[in-house]
matplotlib code that plots the C-alpha trace (Angstrom):
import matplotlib.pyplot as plt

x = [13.0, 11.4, 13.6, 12.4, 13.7, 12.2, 8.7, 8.3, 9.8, 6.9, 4.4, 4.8, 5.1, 1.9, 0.6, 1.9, 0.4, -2.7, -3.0, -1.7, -4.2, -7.5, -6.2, -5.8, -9.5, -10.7, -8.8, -10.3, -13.6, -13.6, -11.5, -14.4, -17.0, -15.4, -15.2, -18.5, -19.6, -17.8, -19.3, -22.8, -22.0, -21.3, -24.3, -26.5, -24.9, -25.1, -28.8, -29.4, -27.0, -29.7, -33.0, -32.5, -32.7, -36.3, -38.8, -43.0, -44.5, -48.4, -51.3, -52.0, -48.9, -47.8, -44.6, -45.0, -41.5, -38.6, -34.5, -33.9, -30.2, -30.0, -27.6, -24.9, -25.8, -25.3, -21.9, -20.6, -23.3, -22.0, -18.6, -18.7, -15.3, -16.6, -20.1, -22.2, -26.3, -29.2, -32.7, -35.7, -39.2, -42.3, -44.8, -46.5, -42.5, -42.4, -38.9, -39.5, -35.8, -32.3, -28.4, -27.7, -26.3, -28.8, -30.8, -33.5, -34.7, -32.2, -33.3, -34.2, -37.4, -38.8, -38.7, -42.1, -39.9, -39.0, -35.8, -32.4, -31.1, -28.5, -27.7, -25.1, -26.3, -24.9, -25.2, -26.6, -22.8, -22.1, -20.0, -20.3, -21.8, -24.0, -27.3, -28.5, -32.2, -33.4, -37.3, -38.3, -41.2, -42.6, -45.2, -46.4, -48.1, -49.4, -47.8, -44.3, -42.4, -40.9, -37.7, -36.6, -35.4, -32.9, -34.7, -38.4, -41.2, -42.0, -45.7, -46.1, -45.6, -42.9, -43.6, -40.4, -37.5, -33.6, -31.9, -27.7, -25.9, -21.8, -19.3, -17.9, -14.5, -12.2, -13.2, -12.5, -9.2, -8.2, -9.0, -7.0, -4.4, -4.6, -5.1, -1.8, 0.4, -0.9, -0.4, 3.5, 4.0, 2.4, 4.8, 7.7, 7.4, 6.8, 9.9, 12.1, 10.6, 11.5, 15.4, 15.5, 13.5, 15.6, 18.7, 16.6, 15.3, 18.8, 20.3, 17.7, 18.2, 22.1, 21.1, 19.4, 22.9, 25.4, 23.4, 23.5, 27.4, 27.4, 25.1, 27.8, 30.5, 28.6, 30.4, 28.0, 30.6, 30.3, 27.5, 28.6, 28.5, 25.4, 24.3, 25.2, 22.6, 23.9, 22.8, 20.0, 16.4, 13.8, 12.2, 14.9, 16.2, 13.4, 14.7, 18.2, 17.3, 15.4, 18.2, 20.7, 18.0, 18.0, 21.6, 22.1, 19.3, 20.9, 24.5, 23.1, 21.2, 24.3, 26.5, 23.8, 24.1, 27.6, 27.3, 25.1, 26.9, 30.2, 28.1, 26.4, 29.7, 31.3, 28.4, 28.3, 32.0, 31.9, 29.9, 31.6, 34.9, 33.7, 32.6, 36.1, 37.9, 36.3, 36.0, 39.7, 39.8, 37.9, 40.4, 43.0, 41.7, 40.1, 39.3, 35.3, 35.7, 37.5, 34.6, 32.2, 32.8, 33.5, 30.7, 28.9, 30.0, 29.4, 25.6, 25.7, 27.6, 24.9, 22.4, 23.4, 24.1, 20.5, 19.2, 21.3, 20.4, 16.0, 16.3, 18.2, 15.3, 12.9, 14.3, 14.4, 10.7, 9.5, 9.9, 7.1, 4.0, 2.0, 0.1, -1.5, -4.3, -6.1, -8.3, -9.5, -6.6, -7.2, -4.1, -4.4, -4.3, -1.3, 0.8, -0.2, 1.4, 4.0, 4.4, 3.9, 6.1, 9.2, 8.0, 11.4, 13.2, 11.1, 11.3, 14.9, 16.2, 13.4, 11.8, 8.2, 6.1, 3.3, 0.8, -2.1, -3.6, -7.8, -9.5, -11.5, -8.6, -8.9, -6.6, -7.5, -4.2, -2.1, -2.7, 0.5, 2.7, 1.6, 2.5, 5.6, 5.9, 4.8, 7.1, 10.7, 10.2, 8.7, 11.4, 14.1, 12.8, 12.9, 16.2, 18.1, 15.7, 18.2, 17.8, 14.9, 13.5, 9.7, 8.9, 5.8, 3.6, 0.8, -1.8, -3.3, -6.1, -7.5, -3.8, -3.3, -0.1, 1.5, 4.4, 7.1, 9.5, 11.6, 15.2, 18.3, 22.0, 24.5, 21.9, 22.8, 20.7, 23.2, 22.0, 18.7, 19.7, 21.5, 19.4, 17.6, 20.1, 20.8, 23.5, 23.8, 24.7, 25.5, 28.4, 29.5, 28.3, 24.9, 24.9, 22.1, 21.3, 19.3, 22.5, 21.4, 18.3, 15.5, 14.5, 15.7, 12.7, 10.6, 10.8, 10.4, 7.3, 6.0, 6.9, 5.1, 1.9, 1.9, 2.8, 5.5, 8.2, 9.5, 12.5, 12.8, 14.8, 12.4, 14.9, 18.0, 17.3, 14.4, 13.9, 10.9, 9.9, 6.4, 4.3, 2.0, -0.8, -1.7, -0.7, -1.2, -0.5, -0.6, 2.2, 2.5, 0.9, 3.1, 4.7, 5.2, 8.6, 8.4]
y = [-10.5, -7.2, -4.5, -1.5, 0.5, -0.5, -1.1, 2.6, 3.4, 1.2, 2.4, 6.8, 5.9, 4.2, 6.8, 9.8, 8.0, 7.7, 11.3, 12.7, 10.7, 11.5, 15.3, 15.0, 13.8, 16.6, 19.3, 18.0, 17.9, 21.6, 22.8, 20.6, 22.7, 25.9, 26.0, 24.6, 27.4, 29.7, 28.5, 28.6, 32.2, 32.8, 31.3, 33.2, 36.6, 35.3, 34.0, 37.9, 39.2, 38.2, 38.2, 42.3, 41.9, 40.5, 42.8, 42.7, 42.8, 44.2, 41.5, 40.5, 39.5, 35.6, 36.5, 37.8, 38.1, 39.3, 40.1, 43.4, 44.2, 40.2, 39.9, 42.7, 40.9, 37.3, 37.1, 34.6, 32.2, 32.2, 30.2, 27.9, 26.0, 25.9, 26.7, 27.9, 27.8, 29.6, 29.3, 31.7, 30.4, 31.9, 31.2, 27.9, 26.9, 27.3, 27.9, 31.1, 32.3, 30.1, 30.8, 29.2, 26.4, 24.8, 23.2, 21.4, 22.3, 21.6, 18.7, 20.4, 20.3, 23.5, 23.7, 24.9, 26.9, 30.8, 30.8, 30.3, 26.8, 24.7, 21.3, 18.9, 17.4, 16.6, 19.4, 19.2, 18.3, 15.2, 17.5, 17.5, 20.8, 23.0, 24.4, 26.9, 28.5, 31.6, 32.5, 35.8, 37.8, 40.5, 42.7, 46.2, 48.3, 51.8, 51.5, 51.2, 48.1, 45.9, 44.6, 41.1, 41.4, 39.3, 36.9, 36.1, 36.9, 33.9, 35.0, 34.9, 32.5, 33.2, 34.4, 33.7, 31.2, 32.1, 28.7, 28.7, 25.6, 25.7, 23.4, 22.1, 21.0, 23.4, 22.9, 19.2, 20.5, 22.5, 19.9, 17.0, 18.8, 20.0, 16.2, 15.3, 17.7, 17.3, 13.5, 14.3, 16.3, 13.4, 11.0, 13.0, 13.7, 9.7, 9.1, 12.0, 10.6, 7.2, 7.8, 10.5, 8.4, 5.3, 8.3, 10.2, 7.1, 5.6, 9.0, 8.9, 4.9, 6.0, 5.7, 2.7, 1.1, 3.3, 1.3, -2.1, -1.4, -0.8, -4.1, -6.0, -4.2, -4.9, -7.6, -9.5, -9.7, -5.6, -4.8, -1.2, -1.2, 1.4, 2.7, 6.2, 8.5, 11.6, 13.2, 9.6, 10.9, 11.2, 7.7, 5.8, 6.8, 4.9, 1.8, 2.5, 3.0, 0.2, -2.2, -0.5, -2.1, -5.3, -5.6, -5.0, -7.7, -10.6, -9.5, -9.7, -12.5, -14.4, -13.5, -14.9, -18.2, -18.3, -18.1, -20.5, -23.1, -22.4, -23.1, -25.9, -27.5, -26.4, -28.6, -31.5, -31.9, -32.0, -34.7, -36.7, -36.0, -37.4, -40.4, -40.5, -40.6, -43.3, -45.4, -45.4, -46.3, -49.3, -50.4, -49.7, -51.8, -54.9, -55.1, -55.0, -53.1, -50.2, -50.3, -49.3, -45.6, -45.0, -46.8, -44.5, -41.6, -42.6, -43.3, -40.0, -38.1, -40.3, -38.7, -35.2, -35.8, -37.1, -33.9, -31.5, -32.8, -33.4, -29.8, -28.8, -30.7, -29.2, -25.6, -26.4, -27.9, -24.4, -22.0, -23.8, -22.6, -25.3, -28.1, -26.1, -27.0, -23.7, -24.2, -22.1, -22.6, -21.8, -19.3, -20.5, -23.8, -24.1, -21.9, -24.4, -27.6, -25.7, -24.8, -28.6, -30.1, -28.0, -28.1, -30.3, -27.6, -24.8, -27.0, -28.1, -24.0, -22.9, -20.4, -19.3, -18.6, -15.7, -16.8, -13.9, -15.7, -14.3, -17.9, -16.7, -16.0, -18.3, -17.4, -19.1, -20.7, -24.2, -25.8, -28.1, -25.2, -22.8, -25.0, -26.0, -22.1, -21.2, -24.7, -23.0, -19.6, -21.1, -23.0, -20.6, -18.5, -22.1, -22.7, -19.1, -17.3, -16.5, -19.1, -18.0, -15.4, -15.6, -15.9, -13.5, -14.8, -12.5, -12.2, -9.6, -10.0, -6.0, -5.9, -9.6, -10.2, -12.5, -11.7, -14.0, -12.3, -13.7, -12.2, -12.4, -11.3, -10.2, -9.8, -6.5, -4.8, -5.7, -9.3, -8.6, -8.5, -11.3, -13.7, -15.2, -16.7, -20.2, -21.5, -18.2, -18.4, -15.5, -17.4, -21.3, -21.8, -21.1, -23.1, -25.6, -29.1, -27.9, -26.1, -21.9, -23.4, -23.0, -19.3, -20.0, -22.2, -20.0, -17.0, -19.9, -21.5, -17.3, -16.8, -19.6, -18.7, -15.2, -13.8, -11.8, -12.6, -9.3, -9.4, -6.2, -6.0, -4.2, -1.7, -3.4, -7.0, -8.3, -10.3, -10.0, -11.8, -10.5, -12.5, -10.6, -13.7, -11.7, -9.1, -5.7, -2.1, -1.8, -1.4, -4.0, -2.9, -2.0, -4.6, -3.7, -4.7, -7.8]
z = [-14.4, -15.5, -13.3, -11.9, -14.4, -17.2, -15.3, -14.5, -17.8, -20.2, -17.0, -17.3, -21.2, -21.4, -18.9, -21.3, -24.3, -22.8, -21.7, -24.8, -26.8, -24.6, -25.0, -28.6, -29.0, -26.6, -28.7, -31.5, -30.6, -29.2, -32.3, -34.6, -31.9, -32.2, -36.1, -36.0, -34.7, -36.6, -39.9, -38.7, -37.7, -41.6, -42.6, -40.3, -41.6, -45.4, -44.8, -43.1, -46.2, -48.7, -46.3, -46.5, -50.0, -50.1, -50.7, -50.8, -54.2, -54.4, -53.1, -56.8, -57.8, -58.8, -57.4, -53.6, -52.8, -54.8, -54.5, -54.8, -56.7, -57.5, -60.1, -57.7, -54.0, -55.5, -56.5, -53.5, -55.0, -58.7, -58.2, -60.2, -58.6, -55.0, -55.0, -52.4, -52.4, -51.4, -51.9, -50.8, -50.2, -49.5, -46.7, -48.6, -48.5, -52.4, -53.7, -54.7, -55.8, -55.8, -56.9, -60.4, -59.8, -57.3, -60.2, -57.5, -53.8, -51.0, -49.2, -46.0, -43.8, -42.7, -38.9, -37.3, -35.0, -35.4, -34.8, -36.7, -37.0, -38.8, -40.0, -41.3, -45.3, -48.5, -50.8, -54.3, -55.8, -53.7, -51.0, -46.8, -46.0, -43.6, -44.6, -42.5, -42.0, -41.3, -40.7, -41.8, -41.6, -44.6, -44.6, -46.2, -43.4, -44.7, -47.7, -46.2, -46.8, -43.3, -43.3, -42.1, -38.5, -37.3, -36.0, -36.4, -34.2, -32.0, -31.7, -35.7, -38.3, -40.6, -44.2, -45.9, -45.1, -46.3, -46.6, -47.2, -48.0, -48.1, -48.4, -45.1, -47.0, -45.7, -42.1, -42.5, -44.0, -41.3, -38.7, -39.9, -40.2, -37.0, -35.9, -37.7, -35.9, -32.9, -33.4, -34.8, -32.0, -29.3, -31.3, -31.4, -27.5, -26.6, -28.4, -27.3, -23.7, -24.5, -25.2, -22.0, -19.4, -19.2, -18.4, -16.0, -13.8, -14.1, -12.2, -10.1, -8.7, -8.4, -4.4, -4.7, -6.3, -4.1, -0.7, -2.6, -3.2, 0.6, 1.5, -0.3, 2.2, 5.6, 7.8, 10.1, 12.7, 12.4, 14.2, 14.1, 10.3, 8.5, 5.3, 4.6, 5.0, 3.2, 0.5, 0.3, -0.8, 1.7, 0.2, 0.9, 4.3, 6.1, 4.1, 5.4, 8.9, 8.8, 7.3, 9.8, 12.6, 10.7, 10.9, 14.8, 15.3, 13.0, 14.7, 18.2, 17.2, 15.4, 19.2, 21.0, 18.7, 19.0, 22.9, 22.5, 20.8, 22.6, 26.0, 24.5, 23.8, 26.8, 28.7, 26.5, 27.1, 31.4, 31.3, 28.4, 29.4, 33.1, 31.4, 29.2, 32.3, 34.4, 31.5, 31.2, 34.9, 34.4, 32.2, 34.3, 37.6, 37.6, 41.1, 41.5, 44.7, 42.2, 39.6, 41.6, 42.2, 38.4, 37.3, 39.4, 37.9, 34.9, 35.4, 36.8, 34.1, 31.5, 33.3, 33.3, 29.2, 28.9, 31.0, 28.8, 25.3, 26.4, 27.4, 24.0, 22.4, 24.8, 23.6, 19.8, 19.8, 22.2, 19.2, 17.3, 17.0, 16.3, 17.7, 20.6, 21.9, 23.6, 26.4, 29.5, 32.5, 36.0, 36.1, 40.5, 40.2, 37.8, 40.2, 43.1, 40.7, 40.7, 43.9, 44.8, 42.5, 43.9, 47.8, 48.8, 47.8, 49.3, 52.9, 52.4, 51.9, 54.2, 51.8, 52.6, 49.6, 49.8, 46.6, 45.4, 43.1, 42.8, 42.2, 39.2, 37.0, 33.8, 30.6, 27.4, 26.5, 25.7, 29.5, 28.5, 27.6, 30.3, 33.0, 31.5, 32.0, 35.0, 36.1, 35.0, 36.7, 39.8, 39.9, 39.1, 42.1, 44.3, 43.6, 43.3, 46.6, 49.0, 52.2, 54.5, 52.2, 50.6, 47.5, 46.3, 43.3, 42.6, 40.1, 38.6, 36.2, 35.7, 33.6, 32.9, 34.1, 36.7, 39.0, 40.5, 42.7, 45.4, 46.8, 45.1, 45.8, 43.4, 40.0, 38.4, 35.8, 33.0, 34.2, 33.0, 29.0, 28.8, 31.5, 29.0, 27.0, 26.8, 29.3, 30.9, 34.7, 37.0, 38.3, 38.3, 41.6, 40.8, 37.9, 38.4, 36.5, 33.7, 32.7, 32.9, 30.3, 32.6, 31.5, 28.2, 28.1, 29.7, 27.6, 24.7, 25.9, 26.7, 22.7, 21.8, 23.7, 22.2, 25.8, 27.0, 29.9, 31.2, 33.8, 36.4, 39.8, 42.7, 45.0, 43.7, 45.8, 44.7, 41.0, 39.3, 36.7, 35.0, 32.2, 30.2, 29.7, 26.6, 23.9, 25.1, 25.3, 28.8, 31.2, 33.9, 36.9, 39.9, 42.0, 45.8, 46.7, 49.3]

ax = plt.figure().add_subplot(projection="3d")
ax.plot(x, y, z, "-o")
ax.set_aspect("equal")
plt.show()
């Protein structure tokens, strides 16, 4: 596996490479640019150089134009080891005059333009030059002879052309070996980089090891335990906070499993113990009239098993998501099945039930799932209302939510963190059959539907529990206390 090291090690090499190669081929091509330039600048001047040197002859000579001082101007054009050429022709762009060792006309075509212009060729001994060409104009007026001008009238044809060829050799020269240092020194950096790099990102991961040498430390049964924050970059403290959160969650989350099983065991064992014990009593009497009662508590005990482990499955089965089957509920008619389905109880502890239900509230949900829902906290508030009190159900579609609240004694807001765990009973006495699992379940089957169960006690004596029927921002609306 390719660590992080190494990744961003190969990754700002290849970036550096990259970068240093691109400039490289920039700097070369404005050095090549710039010398360019340069040269052509010391053609122009040569081509001027020997343009102030042409003079006029009369009207009725074979020779028009002439150097004046040839043989003492010339002397750039007469080395014979690095030659440089020059060739002067008249207005029917006949070579008129040329240095000595240009034995033929430069290959170059006469531009129809005015104006000063170069061009890359192979000169006349096989070498990469520049020729460059210069328009000029002559003409005796009153007897006086006009000098070339710099550059040619554009509004008259030209009457002469200068054309200088020199080698471009030492330009070529001077630019590869500009190109090989440039590349030494690109080469030479990558590889000091290469051997500092690996050091520089290994100091700078040192906080990356130092909170993996304090992960190993952390205890799960330490909720308390954190990673260090001091002297950790900036990039990395979210991390740690973030881990520190992780940590409380799986070590409330592993305390609420171990209540869980300890409760789970503590139930299972009632009932099989009960069973233990009149089964040994059968064995003890043999009178039919003494099997009776044990039999019977054993049927009973069986049953209560039975209840404990369908609702264990019940709760195991609640935290999957899958298999629903969403369809549009009427939220008032589920509250009435439930309100039926727990009447003998409402009669028997003479509880009234107030219901606000609006009869055009439809949720699009699991109908299966939500019943089972709305069934446990109905419930719950049948069997724990204090005798004689009324039990408020309201709905309230504007925020999507759903009320239950009925009148309780003794619940404490330190009650309301800890309600929803399996087996969790305020007190033995209200410990019902399903065991403390009812809101278990509940808050289950609200996970399952993508819904919220949210507990909250009204003035201190009244229970509230409050499903949000769908994900959102909003806070609850108000409940009136009853």
């Amino acid at each position: 596996m390719k660590s992080i090291r190494s990744s961003i090690v190969l990754s700002v090499l290849a970036a550096v490479g990259v970068t240093g190669v691109l400039t490289l081929g920039a700097a070369t091509l404005l050095l090549w640019q710039r010398m360019n330039a340069d040269f052509d600048r010391g053609l122009r001047t040569k081509a001027e150089a020997i343009a102030s040197l042409v003079e006029p002859e009369e009207e009725d000579d074979p020779a028009p134009l002439e150097l004046d001082d040839r043989d003492e101007a010339l002397g750039d054009f007469q080395n014979r080891a690095d030659p440089s050429y020059f060739e002067l022709r008249d207005e029917f762009r006949q070579t008129v005059d040329r240095s000595i060792y240009l034995d033929a006309p430069l290959d170059v075509t006469l531009p129809e333009r005015a104006t000063f212009y170069t061009e890359s060729m192979i000169l006349p001994d096989g070498r990469r030059g520049r020729v460059g060409v210069l328009p000029i104009i002559v003409a005796q007026v009153e007897g006086t002879t006009i000098r070339p001008t710099r550059d040619a009238d554009i509004d008259e044809m030209p009457t002469a052309w200068v054309l200088i060829a020199s080698s471009t050799h030492e330009i070529s020269q001077a630019i590869w070996n500009a190109v090989i240092v440039m590349s030494a020194c690109l080469i030479g950096g990558l590889a000091l980089l290469a051997a500092l790099l690996p050091r520089l990102i290994t100091r700078g991961l040192r906080p990356l090891a130092r909170m993996a040498r304090q992960a190993e430390l952390i205890d799960p049964r330490a909720p308390a335990a954190q990673f260090s924050q001091d002297g950790l970059p900036a990039e990395l403290q979210p991390i740690a906070t973030q881990l520190d959160r992780s940590i409380v969650r799986f070590a409330e989350t592993l305390q609420r499993e171990r209540r869980f099983v300890s409760a789970a065991a503590h139930e299972l064992r009632t009932p099989l113990a009960g069973i233990r014990a009149n089964a040994e009593l059968l064995l003890k009497y043999r009178n039919p009239q003494d099997l009776e009662p044990s039999l019977d508590a054993i049927v009973t005990s069986s049953q209560r098993l039975q209840l404990l482990i369908n609702r264990l499955l019940q709760l195991a089965r609640a935290d999957d998501p899958s298999l629903l089957n969403p369809t549009r509920v009427d939220v008032k008619a589920a509250v009435e099945q439930s309100l039926d389905s727990v009447r003998p109880l409402i009669d028997k502890r003479s509880v009234t039930v107030e219901a606000k239900t609006p009869p055009s509230f439809v949720v699009e949900t699991d109908a299966e799932v939500f019943q089972m829902l709305i069934d446990n906290l109905v419930g719950n508030a049948a069997k724990h209302a204090i005798e004689g009190s009324t039990i408020v159900i309201h709905a309230d579609p504007a925020s999507a939510t759903l009320n239950i609240i009925n009148a309780t004694n003794g619940l404490t807001r330190d009650d309301l963190a800890v309600m929803f765990d399996p087996f969790w009973t305020k007190s033995e006495a209200r410990a019902s059959r399903d065991a403390g699992l009812g809101l278990a379940l509940a808050v289950a089957y609200a996970r399952k539907l993508g819904m919220e169960l949210r507990p909250s006690l009204l003035g201190g004596d009244q229970f509230c529990q409050t499903i949000l029927l769908w994900p959102t921002t909003r806070e609850p609306a108000p409940v009136d206390r009853v």
